[in-house]
mmCIF file as Biopython writes it, N, C-alpha, C and O atoms, coordinates in Angstrom:
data_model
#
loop_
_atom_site.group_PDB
_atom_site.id
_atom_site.type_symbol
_atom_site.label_atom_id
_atom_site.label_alt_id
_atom_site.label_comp_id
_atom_site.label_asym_id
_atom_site.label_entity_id
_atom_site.label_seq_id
_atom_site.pdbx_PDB_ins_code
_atom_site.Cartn_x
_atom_site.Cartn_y
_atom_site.Cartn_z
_atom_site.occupancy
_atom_site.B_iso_or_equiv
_atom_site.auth_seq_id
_atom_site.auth_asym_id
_atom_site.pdbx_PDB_model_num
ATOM 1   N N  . UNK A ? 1  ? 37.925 45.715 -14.222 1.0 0.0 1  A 1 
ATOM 2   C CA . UNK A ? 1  ? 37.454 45.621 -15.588 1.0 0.0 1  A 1 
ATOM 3   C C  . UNK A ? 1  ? 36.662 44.327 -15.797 1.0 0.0 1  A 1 
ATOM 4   O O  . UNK A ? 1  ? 35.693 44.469 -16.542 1.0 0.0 1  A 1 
ATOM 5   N N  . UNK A ? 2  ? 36.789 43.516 -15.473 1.0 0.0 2  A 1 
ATOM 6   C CA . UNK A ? 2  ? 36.819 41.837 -15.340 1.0 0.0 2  A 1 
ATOM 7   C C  . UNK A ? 2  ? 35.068 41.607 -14.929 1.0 0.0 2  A 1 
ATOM 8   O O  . UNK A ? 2  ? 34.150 40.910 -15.362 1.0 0.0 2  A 1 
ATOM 9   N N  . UNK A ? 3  ? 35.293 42.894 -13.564 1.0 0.0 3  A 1 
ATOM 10  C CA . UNK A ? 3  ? 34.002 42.611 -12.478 1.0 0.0 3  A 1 
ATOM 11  C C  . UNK A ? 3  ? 32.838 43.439 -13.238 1.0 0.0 3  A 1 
ATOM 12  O O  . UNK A ? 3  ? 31.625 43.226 -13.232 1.0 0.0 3  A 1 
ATOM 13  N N  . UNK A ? 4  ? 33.574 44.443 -13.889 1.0 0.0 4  A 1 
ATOM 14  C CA . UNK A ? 4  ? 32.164 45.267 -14.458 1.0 0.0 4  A 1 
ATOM 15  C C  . UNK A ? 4  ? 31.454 44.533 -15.883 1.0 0.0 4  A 1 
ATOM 16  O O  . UNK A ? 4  ? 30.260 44.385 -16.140 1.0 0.0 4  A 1 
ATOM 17  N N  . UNK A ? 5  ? 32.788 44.104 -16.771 1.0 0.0 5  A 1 
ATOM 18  C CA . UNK A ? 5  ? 32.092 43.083 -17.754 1.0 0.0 5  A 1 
ATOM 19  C C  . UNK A ? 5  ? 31.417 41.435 -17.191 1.0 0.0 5  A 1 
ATOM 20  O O  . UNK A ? 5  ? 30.820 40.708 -17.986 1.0 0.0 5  A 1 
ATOM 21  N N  . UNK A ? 6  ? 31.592 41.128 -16.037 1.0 0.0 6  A 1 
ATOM 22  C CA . UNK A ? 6  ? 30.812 39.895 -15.623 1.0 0.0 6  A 1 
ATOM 23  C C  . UNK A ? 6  ? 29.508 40.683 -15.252 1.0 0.0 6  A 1 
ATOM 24  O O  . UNK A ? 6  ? 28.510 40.128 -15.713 1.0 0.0 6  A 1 
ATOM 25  N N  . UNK A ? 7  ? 29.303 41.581 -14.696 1.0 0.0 7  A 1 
ATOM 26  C CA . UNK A ? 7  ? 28.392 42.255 -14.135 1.0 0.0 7  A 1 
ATOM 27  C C  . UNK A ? 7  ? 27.236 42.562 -14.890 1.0 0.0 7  A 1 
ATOM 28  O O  . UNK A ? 7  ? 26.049 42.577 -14.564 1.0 0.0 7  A 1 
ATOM 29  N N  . UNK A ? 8  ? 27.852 42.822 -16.047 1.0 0.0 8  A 1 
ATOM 30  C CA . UNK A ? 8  ? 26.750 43.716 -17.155 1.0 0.0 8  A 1 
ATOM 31  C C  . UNK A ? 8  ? 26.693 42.897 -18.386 1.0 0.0 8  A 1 
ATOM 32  O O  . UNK A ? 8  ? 26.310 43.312 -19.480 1.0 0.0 8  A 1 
ATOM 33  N N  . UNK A ? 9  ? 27.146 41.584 -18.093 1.0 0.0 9  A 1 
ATOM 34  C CA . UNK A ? 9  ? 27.108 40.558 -19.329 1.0 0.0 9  A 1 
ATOM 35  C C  . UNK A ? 9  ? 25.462 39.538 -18.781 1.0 0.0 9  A 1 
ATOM 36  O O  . UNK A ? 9  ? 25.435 38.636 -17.945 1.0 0.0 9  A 1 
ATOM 37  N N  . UNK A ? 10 ? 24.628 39.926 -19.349 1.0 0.0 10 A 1 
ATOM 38  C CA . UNK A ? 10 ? 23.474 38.935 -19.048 1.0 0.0 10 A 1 
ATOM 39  C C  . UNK A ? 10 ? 23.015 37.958 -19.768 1.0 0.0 10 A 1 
ATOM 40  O O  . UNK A ? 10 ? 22.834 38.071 -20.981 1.0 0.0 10 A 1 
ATOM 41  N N  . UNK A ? 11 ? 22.767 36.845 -19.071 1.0 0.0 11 A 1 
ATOM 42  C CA . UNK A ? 11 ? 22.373 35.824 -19.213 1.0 0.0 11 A 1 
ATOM 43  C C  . UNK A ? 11 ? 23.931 34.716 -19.216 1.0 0.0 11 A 1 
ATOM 44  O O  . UNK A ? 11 ? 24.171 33.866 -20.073 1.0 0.0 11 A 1 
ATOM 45  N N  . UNK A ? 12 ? 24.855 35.073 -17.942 1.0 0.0 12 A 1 
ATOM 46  C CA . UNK A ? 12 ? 25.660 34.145 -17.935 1.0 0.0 12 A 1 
ATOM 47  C C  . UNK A ? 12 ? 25.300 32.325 -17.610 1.0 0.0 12 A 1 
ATOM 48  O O  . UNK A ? 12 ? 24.900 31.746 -16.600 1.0 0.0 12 A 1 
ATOM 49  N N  . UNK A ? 13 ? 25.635 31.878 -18.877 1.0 0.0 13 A 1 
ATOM 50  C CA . UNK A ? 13 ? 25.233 30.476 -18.241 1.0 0.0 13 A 1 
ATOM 51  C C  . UNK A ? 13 ? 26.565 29.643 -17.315 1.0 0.0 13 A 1 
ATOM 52  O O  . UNK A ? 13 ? 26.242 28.617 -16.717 1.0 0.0 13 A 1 
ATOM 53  N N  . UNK A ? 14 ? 27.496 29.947 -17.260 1.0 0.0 14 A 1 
ATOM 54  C CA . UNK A ? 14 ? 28.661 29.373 -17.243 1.0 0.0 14 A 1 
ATOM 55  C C  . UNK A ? 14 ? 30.264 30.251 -17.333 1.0 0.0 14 A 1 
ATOM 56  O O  . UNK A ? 14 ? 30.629 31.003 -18.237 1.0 0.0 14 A 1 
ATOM 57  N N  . UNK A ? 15 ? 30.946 29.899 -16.214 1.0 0.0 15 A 1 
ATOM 58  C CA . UNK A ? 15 ? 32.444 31.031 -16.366 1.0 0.0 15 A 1 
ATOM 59  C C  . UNK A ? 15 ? 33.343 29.799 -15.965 1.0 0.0 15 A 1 
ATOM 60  O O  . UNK A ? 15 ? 33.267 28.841 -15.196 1.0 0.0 15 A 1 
ATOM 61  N N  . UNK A ? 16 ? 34.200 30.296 -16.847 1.0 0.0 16 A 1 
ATOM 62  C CA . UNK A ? 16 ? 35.908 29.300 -16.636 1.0 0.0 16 A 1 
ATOM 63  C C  . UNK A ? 16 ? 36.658 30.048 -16.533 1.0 0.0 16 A 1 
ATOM 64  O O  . UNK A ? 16 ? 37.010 30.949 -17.295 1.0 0.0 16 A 1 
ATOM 65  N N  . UNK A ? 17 ? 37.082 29.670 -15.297 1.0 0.0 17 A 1 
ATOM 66  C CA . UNK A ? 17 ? 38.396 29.894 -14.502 1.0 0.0 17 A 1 
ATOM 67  C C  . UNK A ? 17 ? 39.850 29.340 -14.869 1.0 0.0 17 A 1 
ATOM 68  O O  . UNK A ? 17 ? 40.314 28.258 -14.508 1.0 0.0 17 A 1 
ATOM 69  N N  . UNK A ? 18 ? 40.463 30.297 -15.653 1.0 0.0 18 A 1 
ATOM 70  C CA . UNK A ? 18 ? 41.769 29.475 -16.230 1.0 0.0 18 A 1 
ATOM 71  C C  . UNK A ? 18 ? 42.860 29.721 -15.324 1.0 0.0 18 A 1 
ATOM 72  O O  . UNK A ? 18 ? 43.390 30.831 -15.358 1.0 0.0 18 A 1 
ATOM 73  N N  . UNK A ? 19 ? 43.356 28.662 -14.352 1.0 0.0 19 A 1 
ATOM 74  C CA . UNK A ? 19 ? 44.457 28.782 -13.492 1.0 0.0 19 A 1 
ATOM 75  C C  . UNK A ? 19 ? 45.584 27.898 -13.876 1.0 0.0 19 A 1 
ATOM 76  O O  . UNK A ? 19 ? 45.259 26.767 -14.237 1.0 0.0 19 A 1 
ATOM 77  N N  . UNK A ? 20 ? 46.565 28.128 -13.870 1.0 0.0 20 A 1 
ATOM 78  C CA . UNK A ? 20 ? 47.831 27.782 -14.481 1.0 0.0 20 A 1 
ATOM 79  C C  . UNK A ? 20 ? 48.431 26.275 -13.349 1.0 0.0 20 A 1 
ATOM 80  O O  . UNK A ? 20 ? 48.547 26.789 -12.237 1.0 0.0 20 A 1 
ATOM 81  N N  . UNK A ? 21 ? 48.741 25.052 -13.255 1.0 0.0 21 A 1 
ATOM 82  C CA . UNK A ? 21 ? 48.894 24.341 -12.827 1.0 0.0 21 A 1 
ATOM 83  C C  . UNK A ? 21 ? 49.855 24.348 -11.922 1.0 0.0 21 A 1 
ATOM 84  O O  . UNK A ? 21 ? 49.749 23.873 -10.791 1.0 0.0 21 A 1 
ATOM 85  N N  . UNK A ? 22 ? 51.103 25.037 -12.512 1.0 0.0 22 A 1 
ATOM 86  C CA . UNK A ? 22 ? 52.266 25.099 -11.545 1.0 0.0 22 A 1 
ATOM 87  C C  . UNK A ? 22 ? 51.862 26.380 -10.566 1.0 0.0 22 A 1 
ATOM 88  O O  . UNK A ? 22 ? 52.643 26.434 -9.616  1.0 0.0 22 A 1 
ATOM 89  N N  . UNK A ? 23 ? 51.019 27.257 -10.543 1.0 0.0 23 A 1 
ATOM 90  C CA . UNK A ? 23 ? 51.030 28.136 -9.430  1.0 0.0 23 A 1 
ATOM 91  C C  . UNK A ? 23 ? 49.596 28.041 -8.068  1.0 0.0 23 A 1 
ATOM 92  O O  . UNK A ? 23 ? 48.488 27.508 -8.133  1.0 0.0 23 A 1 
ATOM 93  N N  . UNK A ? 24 ? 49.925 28.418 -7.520  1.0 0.0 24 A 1 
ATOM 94  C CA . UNK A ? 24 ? 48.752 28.172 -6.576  1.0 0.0 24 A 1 
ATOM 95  C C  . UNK A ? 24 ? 47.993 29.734 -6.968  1.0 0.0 24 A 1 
ATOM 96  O O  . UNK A ? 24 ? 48.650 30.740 -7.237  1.0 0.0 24 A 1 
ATOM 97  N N  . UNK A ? 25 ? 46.194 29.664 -6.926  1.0 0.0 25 A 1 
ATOM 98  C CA . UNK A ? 25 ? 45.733 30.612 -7.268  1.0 0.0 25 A 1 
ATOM 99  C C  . UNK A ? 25 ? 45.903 32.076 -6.285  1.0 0.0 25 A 1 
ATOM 100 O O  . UNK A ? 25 ? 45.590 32.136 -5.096  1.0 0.0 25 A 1 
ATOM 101 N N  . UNK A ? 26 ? 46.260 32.784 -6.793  1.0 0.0 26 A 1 
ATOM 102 C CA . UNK A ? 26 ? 46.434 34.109 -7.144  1.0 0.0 26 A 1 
ATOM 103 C C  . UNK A ? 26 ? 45.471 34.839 -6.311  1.0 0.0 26 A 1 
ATOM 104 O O  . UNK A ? 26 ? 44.456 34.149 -6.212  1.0 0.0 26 A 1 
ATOM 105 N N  . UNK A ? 27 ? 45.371 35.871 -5.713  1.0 0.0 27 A 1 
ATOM 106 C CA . UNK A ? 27 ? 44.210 36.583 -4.818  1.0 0.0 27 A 1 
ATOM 107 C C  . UNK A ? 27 ? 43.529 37.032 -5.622  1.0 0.0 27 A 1 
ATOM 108 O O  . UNK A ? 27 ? 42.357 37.210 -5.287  1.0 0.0 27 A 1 
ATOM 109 N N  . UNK A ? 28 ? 43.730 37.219 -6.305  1.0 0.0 28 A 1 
ATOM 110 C CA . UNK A ? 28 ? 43.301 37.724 -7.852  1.0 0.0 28 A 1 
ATOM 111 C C  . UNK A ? 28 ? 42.016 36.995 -8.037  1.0 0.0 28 A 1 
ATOM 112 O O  . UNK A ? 28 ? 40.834 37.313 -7.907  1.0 0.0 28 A 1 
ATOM 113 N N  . UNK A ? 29 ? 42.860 35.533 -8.505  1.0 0.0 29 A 1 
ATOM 114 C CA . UNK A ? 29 ? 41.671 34.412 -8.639  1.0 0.0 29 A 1 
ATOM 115 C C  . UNK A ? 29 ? 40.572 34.032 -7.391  1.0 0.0 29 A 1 
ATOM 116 O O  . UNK A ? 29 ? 39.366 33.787 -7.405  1.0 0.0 29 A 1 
ATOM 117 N N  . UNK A ? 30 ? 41.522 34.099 -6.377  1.0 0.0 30 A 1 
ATOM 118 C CA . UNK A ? 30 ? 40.377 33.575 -5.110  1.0 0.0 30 A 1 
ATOM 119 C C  . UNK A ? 30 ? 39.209 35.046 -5.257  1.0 0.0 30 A 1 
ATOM 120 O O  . UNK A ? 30 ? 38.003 34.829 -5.138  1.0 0.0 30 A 1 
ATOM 121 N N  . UNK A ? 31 ? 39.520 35.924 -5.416  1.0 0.0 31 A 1 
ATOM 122 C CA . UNK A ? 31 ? 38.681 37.150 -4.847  1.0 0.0 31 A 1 
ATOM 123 C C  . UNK A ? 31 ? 37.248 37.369 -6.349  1.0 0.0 31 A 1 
ATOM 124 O O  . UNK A ? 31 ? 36.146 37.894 -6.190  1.0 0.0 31 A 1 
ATOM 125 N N  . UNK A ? 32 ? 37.924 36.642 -7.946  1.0 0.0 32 A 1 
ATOM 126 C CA . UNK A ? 32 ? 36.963 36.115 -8.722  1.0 0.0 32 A 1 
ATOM 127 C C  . UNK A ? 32 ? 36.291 35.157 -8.062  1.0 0.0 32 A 1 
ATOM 128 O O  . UNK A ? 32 ? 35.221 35.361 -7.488  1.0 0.0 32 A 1 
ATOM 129 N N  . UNK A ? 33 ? 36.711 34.381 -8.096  1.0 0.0 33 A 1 
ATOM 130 C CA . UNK A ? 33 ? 35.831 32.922 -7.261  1.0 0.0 33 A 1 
ATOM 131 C C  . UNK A ? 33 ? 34.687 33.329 -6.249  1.0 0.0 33 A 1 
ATOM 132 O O  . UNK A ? 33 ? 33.486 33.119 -6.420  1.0 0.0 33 A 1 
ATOM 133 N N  . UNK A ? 34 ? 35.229 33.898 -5.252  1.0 0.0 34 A 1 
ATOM 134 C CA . UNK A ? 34 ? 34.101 34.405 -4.580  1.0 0.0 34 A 1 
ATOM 135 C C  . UNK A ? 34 ? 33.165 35.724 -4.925  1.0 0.0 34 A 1 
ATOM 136 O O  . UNK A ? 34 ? 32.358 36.412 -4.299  1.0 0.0 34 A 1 
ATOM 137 N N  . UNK A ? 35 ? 33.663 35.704 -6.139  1.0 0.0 35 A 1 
ATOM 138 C CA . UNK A ? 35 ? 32.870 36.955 -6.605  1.0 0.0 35 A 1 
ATOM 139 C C  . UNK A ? 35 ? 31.600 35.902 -7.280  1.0 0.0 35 A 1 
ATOM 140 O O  . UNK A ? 35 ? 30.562 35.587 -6.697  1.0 0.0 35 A 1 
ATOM 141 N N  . UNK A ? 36 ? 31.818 35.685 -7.992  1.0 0.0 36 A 1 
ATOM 142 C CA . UNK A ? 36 ? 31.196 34.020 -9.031  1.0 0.0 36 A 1 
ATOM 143 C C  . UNK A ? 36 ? 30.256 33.576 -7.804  1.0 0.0 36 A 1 
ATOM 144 O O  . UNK A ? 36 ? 29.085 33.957 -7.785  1.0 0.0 36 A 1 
ATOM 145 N N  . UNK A ? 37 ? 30.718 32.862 -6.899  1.0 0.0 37 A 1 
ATOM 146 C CA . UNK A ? 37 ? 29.683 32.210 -5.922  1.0 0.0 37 A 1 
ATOM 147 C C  . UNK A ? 37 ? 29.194 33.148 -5.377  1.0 0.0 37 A 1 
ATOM 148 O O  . UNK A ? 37 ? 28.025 32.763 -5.391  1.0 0.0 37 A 1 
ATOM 149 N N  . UNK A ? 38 ? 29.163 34.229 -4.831  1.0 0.0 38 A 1 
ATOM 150 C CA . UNK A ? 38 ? 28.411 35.617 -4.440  1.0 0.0 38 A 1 
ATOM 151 C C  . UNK A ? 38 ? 26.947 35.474 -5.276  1.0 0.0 38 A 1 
ATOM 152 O O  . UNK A ? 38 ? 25.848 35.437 -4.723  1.0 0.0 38 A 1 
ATOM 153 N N  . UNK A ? 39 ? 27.173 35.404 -6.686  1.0 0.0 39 A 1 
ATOM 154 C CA . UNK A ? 39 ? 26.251 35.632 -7.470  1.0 0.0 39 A 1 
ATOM 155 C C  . UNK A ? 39 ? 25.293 34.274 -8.161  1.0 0.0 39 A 1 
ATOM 156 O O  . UNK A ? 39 ? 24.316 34.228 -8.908  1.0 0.0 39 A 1 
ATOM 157 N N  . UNK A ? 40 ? 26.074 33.334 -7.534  1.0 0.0 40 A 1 
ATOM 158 C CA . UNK A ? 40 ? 25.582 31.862 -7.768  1.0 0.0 40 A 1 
ATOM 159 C C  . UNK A ? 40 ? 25.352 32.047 -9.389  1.0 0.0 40 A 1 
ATOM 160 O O  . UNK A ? 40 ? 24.285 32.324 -9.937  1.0 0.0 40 A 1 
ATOM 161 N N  . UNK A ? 41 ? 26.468 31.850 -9.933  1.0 0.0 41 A 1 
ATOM 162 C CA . UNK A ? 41 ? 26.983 31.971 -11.213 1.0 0.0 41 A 1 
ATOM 163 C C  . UNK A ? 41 ? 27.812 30.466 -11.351 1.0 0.0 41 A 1 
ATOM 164 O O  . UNK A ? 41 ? 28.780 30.324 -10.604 1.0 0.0 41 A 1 
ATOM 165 N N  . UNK A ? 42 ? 27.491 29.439 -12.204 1.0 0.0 42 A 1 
ATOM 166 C CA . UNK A ? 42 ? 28.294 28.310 -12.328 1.0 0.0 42 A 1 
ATOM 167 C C  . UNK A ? 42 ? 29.379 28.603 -12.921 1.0 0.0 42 A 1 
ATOM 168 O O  . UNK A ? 42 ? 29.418 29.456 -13.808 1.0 0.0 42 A 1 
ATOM 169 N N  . UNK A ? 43 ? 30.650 27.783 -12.420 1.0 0.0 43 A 1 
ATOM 170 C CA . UNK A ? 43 ? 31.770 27.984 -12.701 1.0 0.0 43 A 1 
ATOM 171 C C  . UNK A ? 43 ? 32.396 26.867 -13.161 1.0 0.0 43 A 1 
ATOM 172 O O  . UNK A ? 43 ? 31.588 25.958 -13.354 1.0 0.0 43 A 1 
ATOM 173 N N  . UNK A ? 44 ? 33.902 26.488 -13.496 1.0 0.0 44 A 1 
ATOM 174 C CA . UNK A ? 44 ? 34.659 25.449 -13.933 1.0 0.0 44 A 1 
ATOM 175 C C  . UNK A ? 44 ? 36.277 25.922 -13.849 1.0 0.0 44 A 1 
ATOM 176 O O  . UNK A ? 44 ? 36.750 26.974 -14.279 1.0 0.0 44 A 1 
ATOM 177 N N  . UNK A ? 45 ? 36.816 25.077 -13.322 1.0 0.0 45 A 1 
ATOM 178 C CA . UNK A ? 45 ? 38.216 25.688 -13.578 1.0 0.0 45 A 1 
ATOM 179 C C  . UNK A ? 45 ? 38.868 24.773 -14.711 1.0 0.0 45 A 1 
ATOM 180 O O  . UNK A ? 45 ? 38.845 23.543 -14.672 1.0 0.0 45 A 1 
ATOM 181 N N  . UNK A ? 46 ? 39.315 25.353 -15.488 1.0 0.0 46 A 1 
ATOM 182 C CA . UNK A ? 46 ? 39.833 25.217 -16.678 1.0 0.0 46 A 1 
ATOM 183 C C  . UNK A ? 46 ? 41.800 25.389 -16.231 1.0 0.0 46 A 1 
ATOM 184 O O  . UNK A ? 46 ? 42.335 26.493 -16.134 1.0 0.0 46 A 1 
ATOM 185 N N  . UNK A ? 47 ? 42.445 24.253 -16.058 1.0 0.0 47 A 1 
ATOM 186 C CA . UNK A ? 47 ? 43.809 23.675 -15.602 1.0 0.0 47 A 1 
ATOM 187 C C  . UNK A ? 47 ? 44.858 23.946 -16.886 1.0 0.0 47 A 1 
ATOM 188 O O  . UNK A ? 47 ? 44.863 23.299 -17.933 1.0 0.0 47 A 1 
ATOM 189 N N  . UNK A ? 48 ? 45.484 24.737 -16.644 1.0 0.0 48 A 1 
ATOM 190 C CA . UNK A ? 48 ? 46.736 24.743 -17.960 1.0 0.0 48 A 1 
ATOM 191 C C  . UNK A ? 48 ? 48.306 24.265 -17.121 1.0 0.0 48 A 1 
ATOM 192 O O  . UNK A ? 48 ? 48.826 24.186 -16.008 1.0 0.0 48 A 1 
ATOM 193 N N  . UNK A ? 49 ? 48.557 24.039 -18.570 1.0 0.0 49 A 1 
ATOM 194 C CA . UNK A ? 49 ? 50.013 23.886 -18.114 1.0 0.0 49 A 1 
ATOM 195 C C  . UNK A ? 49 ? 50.460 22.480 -17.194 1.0 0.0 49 A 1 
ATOM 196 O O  . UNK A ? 49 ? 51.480 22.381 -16.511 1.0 0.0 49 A 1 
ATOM 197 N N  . UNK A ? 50 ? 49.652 21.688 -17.337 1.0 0.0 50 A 1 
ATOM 198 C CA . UNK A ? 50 ? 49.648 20.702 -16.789 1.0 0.0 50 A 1 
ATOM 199 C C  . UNK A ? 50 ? 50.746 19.118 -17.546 1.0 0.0 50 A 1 
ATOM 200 O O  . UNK A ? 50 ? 51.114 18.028 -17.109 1.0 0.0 50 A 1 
ATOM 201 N N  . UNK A ? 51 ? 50.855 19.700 -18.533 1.0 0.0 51 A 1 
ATOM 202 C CA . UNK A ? 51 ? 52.444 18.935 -19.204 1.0 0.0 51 A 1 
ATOM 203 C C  . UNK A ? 51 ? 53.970 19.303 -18.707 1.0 0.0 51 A 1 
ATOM 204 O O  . UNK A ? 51 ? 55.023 18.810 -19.108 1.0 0.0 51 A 1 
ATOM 205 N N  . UNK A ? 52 ? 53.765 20.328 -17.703 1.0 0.0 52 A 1 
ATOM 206 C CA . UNK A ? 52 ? 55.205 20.708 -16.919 1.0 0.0 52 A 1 
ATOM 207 C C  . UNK A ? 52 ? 54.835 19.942 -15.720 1.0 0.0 52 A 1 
ATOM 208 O O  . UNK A ? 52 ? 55.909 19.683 -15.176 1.0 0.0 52 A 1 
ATOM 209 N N  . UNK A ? 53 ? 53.906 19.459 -15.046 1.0 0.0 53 A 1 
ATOM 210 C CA . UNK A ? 53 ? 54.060 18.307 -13.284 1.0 0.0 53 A 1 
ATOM 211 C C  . UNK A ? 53 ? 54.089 17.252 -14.286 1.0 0.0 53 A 1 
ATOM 212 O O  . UNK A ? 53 ? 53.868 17.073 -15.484 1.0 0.0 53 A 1 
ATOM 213 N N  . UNK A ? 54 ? 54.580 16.448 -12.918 1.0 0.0 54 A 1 
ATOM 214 C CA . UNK A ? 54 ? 54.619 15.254 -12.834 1.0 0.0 54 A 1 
ATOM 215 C C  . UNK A ? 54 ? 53.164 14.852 -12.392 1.0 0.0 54 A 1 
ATOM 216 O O  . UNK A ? 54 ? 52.375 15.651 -11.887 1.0 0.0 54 A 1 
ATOM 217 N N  . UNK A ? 55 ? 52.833 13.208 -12.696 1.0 0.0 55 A 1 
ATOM 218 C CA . UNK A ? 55 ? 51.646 12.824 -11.916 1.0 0.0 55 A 1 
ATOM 219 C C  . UNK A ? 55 ? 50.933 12.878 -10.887 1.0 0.0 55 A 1 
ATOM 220 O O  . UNK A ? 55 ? 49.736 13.016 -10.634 1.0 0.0 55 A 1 
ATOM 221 N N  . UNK A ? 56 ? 52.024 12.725 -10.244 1.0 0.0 56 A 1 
ATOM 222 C CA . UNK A ? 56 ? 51.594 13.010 -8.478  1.0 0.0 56 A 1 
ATOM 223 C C  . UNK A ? 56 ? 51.452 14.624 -7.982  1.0 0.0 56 A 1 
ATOM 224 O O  . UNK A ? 56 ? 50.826 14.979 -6.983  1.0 0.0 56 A 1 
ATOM 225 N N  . UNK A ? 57 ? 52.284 15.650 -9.046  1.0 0.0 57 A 1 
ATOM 226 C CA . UNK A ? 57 ? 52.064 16.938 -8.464  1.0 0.0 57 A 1 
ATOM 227 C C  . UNK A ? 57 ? 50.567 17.365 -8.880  1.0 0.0 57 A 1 
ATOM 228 O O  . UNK A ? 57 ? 49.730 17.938 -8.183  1.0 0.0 57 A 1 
ATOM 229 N N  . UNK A ? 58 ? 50.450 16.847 -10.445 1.0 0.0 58 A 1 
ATOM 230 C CA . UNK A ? 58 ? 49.236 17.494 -11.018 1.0 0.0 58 A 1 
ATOM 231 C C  . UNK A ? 58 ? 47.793 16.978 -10.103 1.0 0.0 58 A 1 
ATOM 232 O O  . UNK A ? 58 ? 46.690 17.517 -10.016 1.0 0.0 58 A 1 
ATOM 233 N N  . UNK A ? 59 ? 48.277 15.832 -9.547  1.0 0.0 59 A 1 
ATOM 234 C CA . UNK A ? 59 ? 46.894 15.664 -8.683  1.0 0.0 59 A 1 
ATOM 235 C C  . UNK A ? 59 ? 46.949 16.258 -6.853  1.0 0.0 59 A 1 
ATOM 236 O O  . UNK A ? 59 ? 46.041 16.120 -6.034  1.0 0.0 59 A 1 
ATOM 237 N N  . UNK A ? 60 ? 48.371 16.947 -6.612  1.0 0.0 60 A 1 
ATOM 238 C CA . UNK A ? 60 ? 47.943 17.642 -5.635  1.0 0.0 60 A 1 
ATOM 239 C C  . UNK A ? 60 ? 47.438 18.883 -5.626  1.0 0.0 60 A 1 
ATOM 240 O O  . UNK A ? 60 ? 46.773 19.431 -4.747  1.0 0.0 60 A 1 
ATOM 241 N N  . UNK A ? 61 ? 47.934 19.445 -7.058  1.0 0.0 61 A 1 
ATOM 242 C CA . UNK A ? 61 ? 47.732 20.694 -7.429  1.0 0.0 61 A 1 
ATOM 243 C C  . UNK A ? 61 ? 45.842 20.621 -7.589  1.0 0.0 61 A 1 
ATOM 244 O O  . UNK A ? 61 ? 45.115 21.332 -6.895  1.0 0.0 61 A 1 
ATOM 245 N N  . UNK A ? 62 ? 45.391 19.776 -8.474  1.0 0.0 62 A 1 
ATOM 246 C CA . UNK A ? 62 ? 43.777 19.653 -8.522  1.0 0.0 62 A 1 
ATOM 247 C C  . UNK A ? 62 ? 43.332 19.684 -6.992  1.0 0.0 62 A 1 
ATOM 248 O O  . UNK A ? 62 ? 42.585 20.500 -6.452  1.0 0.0 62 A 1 
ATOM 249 N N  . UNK A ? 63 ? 44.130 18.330 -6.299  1.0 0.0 63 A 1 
ATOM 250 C CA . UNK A ? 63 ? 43.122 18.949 -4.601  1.0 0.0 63 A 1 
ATOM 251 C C  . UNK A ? 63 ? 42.903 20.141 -4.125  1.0 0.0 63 A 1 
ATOM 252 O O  . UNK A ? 63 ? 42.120 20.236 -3.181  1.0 0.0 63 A 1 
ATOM 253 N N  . UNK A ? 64 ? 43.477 21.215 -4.609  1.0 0.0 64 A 1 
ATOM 254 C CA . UNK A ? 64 ? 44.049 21.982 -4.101  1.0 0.0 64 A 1 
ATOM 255 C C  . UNK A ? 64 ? 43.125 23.104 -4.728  1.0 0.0 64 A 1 
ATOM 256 O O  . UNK A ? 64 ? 42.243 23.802 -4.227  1.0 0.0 64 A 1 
ATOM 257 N N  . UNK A ? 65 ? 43.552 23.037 -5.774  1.0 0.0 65 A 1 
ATOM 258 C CA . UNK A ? 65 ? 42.175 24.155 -6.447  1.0 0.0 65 A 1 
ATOM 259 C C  . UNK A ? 65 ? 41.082 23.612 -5.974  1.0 0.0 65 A 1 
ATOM 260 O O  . UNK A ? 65 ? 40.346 24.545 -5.650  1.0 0.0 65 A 1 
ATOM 261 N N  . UNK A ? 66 ? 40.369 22.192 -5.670  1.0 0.0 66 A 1 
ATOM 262 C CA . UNK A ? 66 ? 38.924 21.744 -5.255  1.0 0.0 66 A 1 
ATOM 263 C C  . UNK A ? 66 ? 38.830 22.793 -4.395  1.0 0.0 66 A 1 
ATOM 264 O O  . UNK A ? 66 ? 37.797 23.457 -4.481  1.0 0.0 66 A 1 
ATOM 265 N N  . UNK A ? 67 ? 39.621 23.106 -3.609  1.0 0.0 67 A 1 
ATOM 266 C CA . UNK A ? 67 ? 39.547 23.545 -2.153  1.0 0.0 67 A 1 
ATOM 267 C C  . UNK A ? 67 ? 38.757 24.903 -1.906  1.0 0.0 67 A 1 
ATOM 268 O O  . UNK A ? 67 ? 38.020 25.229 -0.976  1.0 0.0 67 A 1 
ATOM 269 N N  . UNK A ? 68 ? 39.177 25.619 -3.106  1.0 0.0 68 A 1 
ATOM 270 C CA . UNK A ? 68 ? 39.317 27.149 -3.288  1.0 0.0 68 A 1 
ATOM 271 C C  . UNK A ? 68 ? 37.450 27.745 -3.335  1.0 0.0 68 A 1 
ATOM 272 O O  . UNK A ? 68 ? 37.187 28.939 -3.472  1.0 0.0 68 A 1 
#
């Protein structure tokens, strides 16, 4: 549903990626992501839930999405 409304939505300038802090992304999410760069579509990930880590988790968790 997701892929056919990105698909047929024109003139995307920009998509945010809302991934939840405490979980590692989802195949779900990785298989958006590379859908997004497929189409060289700019992206952003948009971090929730980031008042449940601690300091040090919330910045392994960010390396971590960089990665993706």
């Amino acid at each position: 549903m997701i892929e056919r409304f990105l698909h047929e939505a024109g003139g995307l300038r920009l998509i945010v990626v809302i991934l939840d802090a405490r979980r590692d992304p989802s195949e779900d999410d990785l298989r958006l992501i590379e859908w997004i760069e497929q189409r060289s579509v700019p992206y952003i990930f948009a971090v929730t839930k980031t008042d449940k880590l601690s300091r040090s988790e919330i910045e392994r968790r960010l390396t971590r999405f960089r990665r993706c």
